[in-house]
DOVEXTOR-731621 format. One record per residue (C-alpha): x negated, y, z negated; residue in one letter; residue number from 1. Coordinates in steps of 0.001 Angstrom, whole numbers, plus 500000, padded with zeros to 6 digits. Example, Ala and Ser with C-alpha at 12.3 -4.5 7.8 and 13.67 -1.06 7.14 Angstrom:
<pts>
+--------+--------+--------+------+-----+
|      x |      y |      z | code | pos |
+--------+--------+--------+------+-----+
| 487700 | 495500 | 492200 |    A |   1 |
| 486330 | 498940 | 492860 |    S |   2 |
+--------+--------+--------+------+-----+
</pts>
This chain:
<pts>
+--------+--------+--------+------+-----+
|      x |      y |      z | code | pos |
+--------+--------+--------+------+-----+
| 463763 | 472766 | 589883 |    X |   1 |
| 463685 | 475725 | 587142 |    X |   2 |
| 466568 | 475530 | 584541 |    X |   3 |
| 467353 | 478813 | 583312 |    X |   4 |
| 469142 | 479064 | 579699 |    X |   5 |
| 469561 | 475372 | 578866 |    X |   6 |
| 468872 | 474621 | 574924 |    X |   7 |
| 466885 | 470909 | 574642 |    X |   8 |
| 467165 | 469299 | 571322 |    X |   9 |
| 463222 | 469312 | 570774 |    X |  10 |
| 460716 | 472095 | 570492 |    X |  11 |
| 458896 | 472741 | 573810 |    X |  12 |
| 457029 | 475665 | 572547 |    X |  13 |
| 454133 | 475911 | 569972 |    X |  14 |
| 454452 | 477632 | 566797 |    X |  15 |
| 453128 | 481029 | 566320 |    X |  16 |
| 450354 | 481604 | 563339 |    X |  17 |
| 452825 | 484324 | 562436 |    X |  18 |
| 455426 | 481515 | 562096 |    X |  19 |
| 453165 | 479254 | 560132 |    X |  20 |
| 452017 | 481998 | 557605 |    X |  21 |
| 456155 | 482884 | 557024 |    X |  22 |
| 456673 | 479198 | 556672 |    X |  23 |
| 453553 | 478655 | 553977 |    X |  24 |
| 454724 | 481511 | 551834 |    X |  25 |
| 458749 | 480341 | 551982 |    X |  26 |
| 457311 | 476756 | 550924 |    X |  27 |
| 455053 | 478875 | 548027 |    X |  28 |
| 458211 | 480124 | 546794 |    X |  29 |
| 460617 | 477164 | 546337 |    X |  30 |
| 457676 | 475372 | 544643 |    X |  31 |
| 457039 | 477841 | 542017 |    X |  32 |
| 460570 | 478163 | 541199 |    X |  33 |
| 460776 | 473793 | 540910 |    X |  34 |
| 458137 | 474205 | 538438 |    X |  35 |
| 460077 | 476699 | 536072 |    X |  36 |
| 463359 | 474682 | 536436 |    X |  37 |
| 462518 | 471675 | 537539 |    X |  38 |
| 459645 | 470372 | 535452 |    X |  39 |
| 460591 | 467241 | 534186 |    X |  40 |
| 460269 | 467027 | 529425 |    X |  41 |
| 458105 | 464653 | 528703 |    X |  42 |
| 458517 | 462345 | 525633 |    X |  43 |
| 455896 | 463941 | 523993 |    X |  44 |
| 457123 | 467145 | 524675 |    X |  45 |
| 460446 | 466416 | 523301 |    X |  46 |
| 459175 | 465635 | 519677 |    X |  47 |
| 456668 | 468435 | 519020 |    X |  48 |
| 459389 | 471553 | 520572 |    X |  49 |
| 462430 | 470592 | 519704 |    X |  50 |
| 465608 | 472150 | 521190 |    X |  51 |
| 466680 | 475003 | 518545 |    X |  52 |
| 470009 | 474142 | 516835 |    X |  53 |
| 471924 | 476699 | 514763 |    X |  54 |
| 471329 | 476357 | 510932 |    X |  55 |
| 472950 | 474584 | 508703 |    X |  56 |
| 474869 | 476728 | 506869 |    X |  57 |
| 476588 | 478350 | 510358 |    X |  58 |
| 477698 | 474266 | 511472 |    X |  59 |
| 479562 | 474081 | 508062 |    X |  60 |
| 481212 | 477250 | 507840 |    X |  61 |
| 482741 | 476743 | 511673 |    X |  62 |
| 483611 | 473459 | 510956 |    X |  63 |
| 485140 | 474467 | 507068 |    X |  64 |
| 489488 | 473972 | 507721 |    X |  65 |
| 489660 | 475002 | 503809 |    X |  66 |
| 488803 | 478681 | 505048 |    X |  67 |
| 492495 | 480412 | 506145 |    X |  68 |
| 492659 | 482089 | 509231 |    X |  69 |
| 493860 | 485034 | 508075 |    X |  70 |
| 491170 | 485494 | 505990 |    X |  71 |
| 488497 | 485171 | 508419 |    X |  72 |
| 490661 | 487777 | 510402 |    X |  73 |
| 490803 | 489839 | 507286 |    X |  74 |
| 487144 | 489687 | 506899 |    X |  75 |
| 486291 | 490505 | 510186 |    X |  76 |
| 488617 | 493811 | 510541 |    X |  77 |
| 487548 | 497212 | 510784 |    X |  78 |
| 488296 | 498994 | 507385 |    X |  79 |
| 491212 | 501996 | 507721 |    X |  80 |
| 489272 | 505241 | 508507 |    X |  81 |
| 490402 | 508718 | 507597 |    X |  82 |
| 489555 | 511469 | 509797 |    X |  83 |
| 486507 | 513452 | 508584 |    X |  84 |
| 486124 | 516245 | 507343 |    X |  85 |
| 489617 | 516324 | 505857 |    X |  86 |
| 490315 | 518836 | 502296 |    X |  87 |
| 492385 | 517088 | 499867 |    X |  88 |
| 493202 | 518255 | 496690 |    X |  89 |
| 493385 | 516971 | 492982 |    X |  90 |
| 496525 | 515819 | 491246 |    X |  91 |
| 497221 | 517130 | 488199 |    X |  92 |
| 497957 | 514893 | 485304 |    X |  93 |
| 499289 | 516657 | 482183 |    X |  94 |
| 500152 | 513260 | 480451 |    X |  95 |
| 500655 | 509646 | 480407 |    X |  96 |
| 503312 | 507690 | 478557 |    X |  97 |
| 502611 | 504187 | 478234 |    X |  98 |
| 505981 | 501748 | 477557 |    X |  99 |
| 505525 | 498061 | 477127 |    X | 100 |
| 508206 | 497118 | 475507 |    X | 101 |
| 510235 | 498406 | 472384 |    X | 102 |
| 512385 | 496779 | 469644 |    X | 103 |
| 516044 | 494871 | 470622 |    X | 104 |
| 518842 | 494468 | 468149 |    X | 105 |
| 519539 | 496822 | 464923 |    X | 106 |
| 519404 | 496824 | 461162 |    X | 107 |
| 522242 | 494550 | 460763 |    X | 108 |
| 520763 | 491953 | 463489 |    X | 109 |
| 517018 | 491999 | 462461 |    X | 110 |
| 515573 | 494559 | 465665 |    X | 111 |
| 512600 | 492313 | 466831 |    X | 112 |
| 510115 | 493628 | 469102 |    X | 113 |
| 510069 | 493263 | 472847 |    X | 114 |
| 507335 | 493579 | 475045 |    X | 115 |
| 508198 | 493305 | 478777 |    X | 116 |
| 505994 | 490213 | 480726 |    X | 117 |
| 506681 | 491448 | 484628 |    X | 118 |
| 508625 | 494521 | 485179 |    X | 119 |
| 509141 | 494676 | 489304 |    X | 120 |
| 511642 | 497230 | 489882 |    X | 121 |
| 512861 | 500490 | 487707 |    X | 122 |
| 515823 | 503423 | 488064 |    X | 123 |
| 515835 | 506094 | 485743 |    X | 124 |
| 519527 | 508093 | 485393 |    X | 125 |
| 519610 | 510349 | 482110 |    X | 126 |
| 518117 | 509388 | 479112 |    X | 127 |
| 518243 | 505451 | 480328 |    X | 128 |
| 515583 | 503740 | 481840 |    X | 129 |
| 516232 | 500507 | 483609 |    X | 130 |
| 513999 | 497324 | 483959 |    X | 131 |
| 514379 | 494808 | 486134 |    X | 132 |
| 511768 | 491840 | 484556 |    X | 133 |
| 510798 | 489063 | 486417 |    X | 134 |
| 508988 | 487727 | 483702 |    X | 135 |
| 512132 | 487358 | 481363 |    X | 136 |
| 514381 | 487099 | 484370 |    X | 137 |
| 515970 | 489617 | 482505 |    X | 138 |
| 518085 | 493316 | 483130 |    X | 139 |
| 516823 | 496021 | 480185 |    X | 140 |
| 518177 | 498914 | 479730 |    X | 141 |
| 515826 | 501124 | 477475 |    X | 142 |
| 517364 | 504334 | 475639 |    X | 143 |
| 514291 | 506356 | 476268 |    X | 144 |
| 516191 | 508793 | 473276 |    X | 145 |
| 515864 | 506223 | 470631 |    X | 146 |
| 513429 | 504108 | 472028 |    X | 147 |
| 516084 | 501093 | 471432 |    X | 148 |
| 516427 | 498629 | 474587 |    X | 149 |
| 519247 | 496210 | 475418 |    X | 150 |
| 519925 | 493508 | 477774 |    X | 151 |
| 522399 | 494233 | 480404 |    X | 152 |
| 522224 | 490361 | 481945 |    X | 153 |
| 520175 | 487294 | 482605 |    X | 154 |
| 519407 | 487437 | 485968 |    X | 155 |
| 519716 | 483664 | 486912 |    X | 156 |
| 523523 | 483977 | 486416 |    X | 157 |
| 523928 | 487171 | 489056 |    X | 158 |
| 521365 | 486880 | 491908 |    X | 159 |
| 519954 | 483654 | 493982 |    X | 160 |
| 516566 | 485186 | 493725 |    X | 161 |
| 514031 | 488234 | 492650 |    X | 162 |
| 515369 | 491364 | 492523 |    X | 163 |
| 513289 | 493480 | 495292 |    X | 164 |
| 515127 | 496731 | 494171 |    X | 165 |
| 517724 | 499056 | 491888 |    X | 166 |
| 519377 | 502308 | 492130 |    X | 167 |
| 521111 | 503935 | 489396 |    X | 168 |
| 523922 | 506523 | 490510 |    X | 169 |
| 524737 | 509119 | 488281 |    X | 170 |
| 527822 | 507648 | 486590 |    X | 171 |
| 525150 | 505123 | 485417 |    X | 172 |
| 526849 | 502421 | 487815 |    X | 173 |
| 524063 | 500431 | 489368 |    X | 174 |
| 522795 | 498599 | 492789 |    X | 175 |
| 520559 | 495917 | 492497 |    X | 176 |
| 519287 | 493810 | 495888 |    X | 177 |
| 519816 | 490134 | 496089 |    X | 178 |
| 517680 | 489751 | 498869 |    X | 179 |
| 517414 | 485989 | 499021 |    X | 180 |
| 521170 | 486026 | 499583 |    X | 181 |
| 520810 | 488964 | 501649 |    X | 182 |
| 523812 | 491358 | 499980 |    X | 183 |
| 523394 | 494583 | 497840 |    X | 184 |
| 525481 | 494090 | 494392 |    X | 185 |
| 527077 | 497333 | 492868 |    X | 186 |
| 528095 | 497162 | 489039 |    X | 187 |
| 529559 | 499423 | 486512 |    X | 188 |
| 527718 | 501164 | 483436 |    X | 189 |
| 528812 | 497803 | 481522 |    X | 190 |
| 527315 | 495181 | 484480 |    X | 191 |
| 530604 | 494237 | 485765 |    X | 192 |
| 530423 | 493606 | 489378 |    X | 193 |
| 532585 | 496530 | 491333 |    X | 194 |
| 531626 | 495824 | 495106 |    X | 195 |
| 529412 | 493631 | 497106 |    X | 196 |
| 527807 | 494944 | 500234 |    X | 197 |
| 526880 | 492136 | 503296 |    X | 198 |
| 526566 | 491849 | 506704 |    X | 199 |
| 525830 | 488393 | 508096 |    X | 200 |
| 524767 | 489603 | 511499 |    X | 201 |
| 522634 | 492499 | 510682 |    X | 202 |
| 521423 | 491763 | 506493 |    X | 203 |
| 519287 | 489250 | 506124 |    X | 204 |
| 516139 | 490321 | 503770 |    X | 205 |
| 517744 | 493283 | 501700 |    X | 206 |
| 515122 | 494889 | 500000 |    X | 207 |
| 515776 | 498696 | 499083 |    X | 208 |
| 518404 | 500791 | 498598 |    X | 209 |
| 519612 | 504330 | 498486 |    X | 210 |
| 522436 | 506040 | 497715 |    X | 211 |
| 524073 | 509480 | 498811 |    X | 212 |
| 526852 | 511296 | 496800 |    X | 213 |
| 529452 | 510561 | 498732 |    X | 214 |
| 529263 | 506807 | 498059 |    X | 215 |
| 527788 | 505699 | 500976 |    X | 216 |
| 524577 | 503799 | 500852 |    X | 217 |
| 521503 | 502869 | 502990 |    X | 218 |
| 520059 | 499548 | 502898 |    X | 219 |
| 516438 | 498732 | 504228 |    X | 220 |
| 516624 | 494906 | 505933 |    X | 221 |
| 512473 | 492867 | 506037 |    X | 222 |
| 514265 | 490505 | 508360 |    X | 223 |
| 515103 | 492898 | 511334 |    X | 224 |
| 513764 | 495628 | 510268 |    X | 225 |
| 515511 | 498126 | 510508 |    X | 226 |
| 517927 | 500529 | 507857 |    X | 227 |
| 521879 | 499843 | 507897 |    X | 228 |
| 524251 | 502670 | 506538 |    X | 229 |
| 527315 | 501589 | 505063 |    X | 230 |
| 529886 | 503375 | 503558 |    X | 231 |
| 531896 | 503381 | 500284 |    X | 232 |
| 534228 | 500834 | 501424 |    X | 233 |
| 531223 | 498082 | 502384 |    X | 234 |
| 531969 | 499314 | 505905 |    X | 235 |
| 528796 | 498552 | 508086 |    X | 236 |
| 528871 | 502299 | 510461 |    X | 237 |
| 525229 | 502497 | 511598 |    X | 238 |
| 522155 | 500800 | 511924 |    X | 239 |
| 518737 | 502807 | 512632 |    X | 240 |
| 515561 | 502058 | 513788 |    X | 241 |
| 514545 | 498605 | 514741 |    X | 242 |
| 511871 | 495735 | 515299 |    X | 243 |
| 508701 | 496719 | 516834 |    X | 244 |
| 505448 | 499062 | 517299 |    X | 245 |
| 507014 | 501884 | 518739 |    X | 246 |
| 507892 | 505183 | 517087 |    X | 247 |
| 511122 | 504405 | 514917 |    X | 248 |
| 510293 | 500629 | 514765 |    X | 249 |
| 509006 | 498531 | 511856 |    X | 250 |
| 507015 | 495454 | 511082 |    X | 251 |
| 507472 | 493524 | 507786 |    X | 252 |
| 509689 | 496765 | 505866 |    X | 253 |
| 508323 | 497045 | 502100 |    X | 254 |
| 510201 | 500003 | 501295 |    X | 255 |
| 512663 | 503233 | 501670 |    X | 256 |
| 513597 | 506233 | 500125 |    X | 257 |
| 515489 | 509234 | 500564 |    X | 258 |
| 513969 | 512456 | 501209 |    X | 259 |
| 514381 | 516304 | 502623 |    X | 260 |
| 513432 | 515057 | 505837 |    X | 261 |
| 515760 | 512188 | 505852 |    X | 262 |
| 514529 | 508031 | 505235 |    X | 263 |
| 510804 | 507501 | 504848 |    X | 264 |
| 510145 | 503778 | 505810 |    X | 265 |
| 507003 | 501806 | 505026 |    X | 266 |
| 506161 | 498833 | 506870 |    X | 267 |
| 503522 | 496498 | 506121 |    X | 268 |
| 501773 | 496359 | 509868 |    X | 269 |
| 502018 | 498990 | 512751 |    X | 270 |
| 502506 | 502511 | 511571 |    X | 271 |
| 502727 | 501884 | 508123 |    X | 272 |
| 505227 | 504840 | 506643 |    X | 273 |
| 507740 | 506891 | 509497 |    X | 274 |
| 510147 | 509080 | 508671 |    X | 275 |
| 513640 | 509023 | 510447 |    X | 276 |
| 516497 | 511792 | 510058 |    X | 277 |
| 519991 | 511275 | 508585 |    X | 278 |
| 520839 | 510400 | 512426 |    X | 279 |
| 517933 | 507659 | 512491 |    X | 280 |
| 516314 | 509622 | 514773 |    X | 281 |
| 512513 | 509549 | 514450 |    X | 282 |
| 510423 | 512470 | 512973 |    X | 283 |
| 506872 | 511807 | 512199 |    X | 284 |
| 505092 | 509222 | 511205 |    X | 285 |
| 501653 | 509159 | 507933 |    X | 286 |
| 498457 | 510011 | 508795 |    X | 287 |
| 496915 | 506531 | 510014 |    X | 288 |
| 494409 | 504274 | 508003 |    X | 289 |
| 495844 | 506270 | 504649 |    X | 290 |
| 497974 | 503074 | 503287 |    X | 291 |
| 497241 | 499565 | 503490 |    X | 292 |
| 500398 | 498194 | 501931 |    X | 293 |
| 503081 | 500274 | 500837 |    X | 294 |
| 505104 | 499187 | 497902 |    X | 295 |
| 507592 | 502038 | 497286 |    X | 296 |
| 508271 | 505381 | 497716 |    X | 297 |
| 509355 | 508493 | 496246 |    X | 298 |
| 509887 | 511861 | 497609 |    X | 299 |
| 510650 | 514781 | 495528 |    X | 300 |
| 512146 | 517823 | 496598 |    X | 301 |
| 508904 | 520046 | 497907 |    X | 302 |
| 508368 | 516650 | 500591 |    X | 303 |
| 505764 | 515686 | 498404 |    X | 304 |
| 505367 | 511850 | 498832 |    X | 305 |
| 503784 | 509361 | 496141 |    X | 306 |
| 503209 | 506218 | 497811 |    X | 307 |
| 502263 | 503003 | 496007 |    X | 308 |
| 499582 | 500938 | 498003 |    X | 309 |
| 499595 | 497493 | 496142 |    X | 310 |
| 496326 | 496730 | 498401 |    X | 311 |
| 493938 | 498996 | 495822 |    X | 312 |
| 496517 | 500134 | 492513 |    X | 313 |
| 496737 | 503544 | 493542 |    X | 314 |
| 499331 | 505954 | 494369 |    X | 315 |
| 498918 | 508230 | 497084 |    X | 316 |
| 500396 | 511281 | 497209 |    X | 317 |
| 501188 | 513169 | 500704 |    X | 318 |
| 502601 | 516304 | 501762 |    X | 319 |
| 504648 | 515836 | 505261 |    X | 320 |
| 502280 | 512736 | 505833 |    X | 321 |
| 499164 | 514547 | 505389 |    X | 322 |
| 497197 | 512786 | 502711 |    X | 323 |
| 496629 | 515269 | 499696 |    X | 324 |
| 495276 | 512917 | 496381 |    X | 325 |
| 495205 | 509680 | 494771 |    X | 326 |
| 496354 | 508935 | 491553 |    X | 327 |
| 494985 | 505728 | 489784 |    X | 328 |
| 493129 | 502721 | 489976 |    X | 329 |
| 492130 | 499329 | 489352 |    X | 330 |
| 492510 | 498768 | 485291 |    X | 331 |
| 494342 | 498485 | 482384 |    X | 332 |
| 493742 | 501705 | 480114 |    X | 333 |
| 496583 | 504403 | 480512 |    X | 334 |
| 496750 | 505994 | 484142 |    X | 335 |
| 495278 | 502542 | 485572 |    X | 336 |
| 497019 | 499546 | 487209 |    X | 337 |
| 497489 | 496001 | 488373 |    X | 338 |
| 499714 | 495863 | 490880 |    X | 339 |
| 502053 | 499210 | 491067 |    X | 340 |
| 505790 | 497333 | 492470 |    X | 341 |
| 508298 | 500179 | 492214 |    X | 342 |
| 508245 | 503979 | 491123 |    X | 343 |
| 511138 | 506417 | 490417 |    X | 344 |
| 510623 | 510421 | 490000 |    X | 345 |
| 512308 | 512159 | 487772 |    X | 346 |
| 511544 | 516268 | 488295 |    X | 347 |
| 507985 | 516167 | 487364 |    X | 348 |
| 507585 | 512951 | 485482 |    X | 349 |
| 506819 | 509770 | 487725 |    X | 350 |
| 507665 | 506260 | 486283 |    X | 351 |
| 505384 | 503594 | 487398 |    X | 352 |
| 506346 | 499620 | 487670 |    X | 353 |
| 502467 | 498527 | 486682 |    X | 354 |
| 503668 | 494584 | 486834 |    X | 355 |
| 500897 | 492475 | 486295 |    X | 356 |
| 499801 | 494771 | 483128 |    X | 357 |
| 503257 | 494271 | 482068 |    X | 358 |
| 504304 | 498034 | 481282 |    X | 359 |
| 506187 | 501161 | 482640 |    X | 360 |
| 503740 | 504465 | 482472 |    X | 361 |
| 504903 | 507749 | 483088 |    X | 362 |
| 502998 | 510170 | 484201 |    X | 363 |
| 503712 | 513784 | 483695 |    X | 364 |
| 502587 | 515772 | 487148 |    X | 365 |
| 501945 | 519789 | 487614 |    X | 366 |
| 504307 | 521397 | 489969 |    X | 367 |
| 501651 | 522117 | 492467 |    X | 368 |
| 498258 | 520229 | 493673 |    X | 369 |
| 495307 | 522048 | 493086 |    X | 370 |
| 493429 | 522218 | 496269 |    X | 371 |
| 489398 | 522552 | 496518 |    X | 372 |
| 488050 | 525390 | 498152 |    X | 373 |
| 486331 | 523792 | 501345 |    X | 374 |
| 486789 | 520180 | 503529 |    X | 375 |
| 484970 | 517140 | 501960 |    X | 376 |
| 482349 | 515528 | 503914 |    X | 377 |
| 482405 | 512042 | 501991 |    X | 378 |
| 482190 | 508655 | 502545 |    X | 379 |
| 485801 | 506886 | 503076 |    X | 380 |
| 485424 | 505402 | 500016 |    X | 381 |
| 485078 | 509068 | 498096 |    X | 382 |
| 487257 | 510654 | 500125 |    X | 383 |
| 490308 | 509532 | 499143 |    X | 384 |
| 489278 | 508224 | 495294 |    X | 385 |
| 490504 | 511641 | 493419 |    X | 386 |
| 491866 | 510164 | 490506 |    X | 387 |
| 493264 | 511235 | 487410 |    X | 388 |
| 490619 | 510378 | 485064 |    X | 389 |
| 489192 | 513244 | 486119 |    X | 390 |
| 491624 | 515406 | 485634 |    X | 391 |
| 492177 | 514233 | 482330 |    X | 392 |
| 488354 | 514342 | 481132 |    X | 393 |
| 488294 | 517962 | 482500 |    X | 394 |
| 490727 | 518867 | 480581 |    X | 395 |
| 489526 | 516942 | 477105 |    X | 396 |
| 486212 | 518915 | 477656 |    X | 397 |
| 488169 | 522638 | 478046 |    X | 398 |
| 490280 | 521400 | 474945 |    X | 399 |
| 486729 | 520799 | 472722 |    X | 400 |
| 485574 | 523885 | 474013 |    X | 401 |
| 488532 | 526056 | 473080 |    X | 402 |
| 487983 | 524156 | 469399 |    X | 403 |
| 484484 | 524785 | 469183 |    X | 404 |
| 484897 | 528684 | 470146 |    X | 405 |
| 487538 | 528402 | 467220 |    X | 406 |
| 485670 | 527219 | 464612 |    X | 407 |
| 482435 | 529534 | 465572 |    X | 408 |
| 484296 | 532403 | 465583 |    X | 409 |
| 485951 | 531431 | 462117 |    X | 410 |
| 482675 | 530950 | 460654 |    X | 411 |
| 481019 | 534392 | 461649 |    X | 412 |
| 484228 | 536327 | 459944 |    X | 413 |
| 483928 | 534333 | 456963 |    X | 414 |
| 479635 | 534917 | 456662 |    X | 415 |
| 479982 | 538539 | 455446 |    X | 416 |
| 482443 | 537570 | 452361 |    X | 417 |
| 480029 | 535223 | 451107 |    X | 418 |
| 477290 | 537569 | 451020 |    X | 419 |
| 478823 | 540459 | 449411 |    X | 420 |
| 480801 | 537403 | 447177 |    X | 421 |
| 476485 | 536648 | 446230 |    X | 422 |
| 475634 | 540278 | 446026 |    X | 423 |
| 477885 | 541250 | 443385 |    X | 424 |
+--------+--------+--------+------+-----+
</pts>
C-alpha cells in the first residue's frame, strides 16, 4: 500500500549536493563570527593588552562631591548670543563724579571724614543724595550742595534685614524695603515712620519700589513674583504678572522701575527684563542673551533703559529693548566697577551704587547716543564691549589737539615781533 501525504519523523530521502553546499557555507558563517566574539582571552593575553580605562584625572573629577552642581551646569552652558550683525552705538560720557564718602559733623563737633564701606541702594530727590550702607548698617543722607552728609538712622533698629531698595518722593519723604520682613516702610523727611505697607498673602520678598504722584505705590515681590499696586491708604488693589516662563511671568525678580511704557521687570532666569503697562498687561520683552543678571533699572523719559548686569560690571543701555551700548567694566579707576547694586537717573546724570569699590559715581550722559555708520560684524565679546573709556580718551586726544593748534598758532603771530624787535 502507497501512503500519500503522511510526514515520518526520519528523513527517507537523500540530501541534495545543492543542500550540502548551502549547509557548508551556513556552518562557514557561524564559525567565523564565534571567532570574532567568541574567542576565549588568554592569560597571557590579558597582561600584555590590557582593557583601556579612562585616565586618571577624568575618575577624580566624576567622583570630586567638592565640585557644586551648579557650577558644572554653569560651565557647561552655552554663552548668551546676540544676533549678528546688529549696529549699536557709543554712549557718550561727558564726565564722571566719583563720591566715596565726605566729612560728618561741623565746626563746633570736630567734622571727621567718612568714607562709605558698602553702599547697596541710592535715591536722589533735589540736592540730597541718599545712601543706604550695608557696610555701616547705616542711612546717609549726603547734601550734594555742601558736600556735608548726615545720618538719618542705624539700620539695625528699623529693618529685620538688608535693605534691597529706596525711593525718595518729592517732599523728600522716603520708602525703604524690609524685605526679610516682607513690608515696604514709608518715613518723613526727618525718618519718622508715617505708614507701613504689607500683605501677608501676596508680600513675601519685597524688593523694589516705585512710586506715582498720586500716592500710590508699586511693589516688586522675589517670592511670587509678581508686582502688587497699592494705594495711599496701604490698600492692596492689584497684583500683575505672575510666576512662570510665559510672557508677563517672572523667575527670581531682581528689579523694577517705572517707565513711559509702564513697569520694566527684570528677572534673574527666563526672559530676563519684560515690560508690562499701567494695567499689567504685557508689552515686550529685551532682546534675548543681552543681560545675564539684572540688578536695577532706570528708564528716562526718551525709553532709554540703563540696565545694571552684576554678572560682568557693566551697564547696558537699551532703547525699547533693543540693545544700543555698554557703559563700564570690570575695575576700580573712575567709570569702572565691582559690583553695580542700584542706579537712580537724574535728567542726564546717572548715579551708580559701585558696592564692593565702596563709592557712588555719577556719570554725566549726552542727550543722544551716537550711532556708527554701518552694522558690526564682531565677535560677541566686541560686540557689546563699547565702553566709556573710549569715549573719554577720544575726547582727551581732541582736547590736546585743540591746545596744540593754540599754542602753534600763538607762536607764528608772535615770530614777526621778534624779528623786527632784532632788526631795529
Amino acid at each position: 500500500m502507497q501512503l500519500i501525504g503522511c510526514a515520518t519523523t526520519e528523513q527517507t530521502s537523500t540530501p541534495s549536493v545543492a543542500d550540502d553546499k548551502a549547509a557548508a557555507e551556513l556552518a562557514e558563517l557561524f564559525d567565523d563570527f564565534s571567532d570574532e566574539s567568541e574567542t576565549p582571552v588568554t592569560e597571557t593575553q590579558a597582561v600584555s593588552e590590557p582593557v583601556e580605562t579612562p585616565p586618571k584625572d577624568v575618575i577624580e573629577e566624576a567622583v570630586d562631591e567638592s565640585i557644586d552642581p551648579l557650577d558644572q551646569i554653569a560651565a557647561t552652558a552655552p554663552e548668551p548670543v546676540l544676533p549678528k550683525p546688529h549696529a549699536v552705538a557709543t554712549i557718550q560720557i561727558y564726565d564722571w563724579n566719583v563720591i566715596d564718602g565726605a566729612p560728618i559733623g561741623n565746626a563746633f563737633t570736630a567734622a571727621v571724614q567718612n568714607r562709605f564701606i558698602r553702599p547697596v541702594a541710592i535715591a536722589v530727590q533735589g540736592e540730597y543724595l541718599y545712601v543706604v550702607d550695608e557696610g555701616y548698617d547705616a542711612l546717609y543722607r549726603l547734601d550734594l550742595s555742601t558736600e556735608e552728609l548726615e545720618v538719618i538712622f542705624d539700620l539695625k533698629k528699623v529693618v529685620k534685614g538688608e535693605v534691597a531698595d529706596i525711593y525718595v518722593d518729592k517732599d523728600f519723604s522716603f520708602y525703604l524695603t524690609d524685605t526679610e520682613a516682607g513690608r515696604v516702610l514709608h518715613f518723613d523727611q526727618n525718618g519718622r515712620l508715617i505708614q507701613e505697607f504689607r500683605n501677608h498673602f501676596n508680600l513675601v520678598k519685597p524688593v523694589a519700589v516705585t512710586v506715582f504722584e498720586s500716592g500710590d505705590l508699586v511693589v516688586a515681590d522675589g517670592h511670587y513674583d509678581h508686582l502688587l499696586h497699592f494705594n495711599s491708604e496701604g490698600k492692596l488693589i492689584a497684583t500683575y504678572g505672575a510666576r512662570g516662563d510665559a510672557v508677563a511671568e517672572f523667575l527670581n525678580i531682581l528689579t523694577m522701575a517705572k517707565g513711559p511704557d509702564g513697569f520694566y521687570v527684570g528677572g534673574r532666569v527666563g526672559r530676563r527684563i519684560q515690560v508690562l503697562g499701567s494695567d499689567g498687561n504685557y508689552l515686550y520683552a529685551f532682546e534675548e542673551g543681552t543681560v545675564v543678571f539684572p540688578a536695577s533699572i532706570v528708564v528716562d523719559g526718551n525709553n532709554r533703559s540703563y540696565v545694571a548686569d552684576y554678572m560682568d560690571n557693566t551697564i547696558k543701555v537699551f532703547d525699547r529693548g533693543g540693545p544700543i551700548g555698554v557703559i563700564g567694566g570690570h575695575g576700580t579707576e573712575p567709570g569702572k566697577f565691582k559690583r553695580v547694586t542700584d542706579l537712580w537717573l537724574v535728567g542726564n546724570v546717572l548715579y551708580i551704587a559701585d558696592s564692593l569699590n565702596g563709592r557712588i559715581q555719577a556719570a554725566k550722559l549726552s542727550p543722544d547716543p551716537v550711532p556708527l555708520p554701518s552694522p558690526v560684524f564682531e565677535s560677541d565679546a566686541e560686540l557689546f564691549q563699547e565702553t566709556v573709556e573710549e569715549s573719554a580718551e577720544a575726547d582727551v586726544k581732541s582736547v590736546d589737539g585743540m591746545a596744540e593748534d593754540i599754542v602753534e598758532g600763538a607762536d607764528e603771530k608772535a615770530q614777526p615781533a621778534k624779528s623786527s624787535d632784532s632788526i631795529q
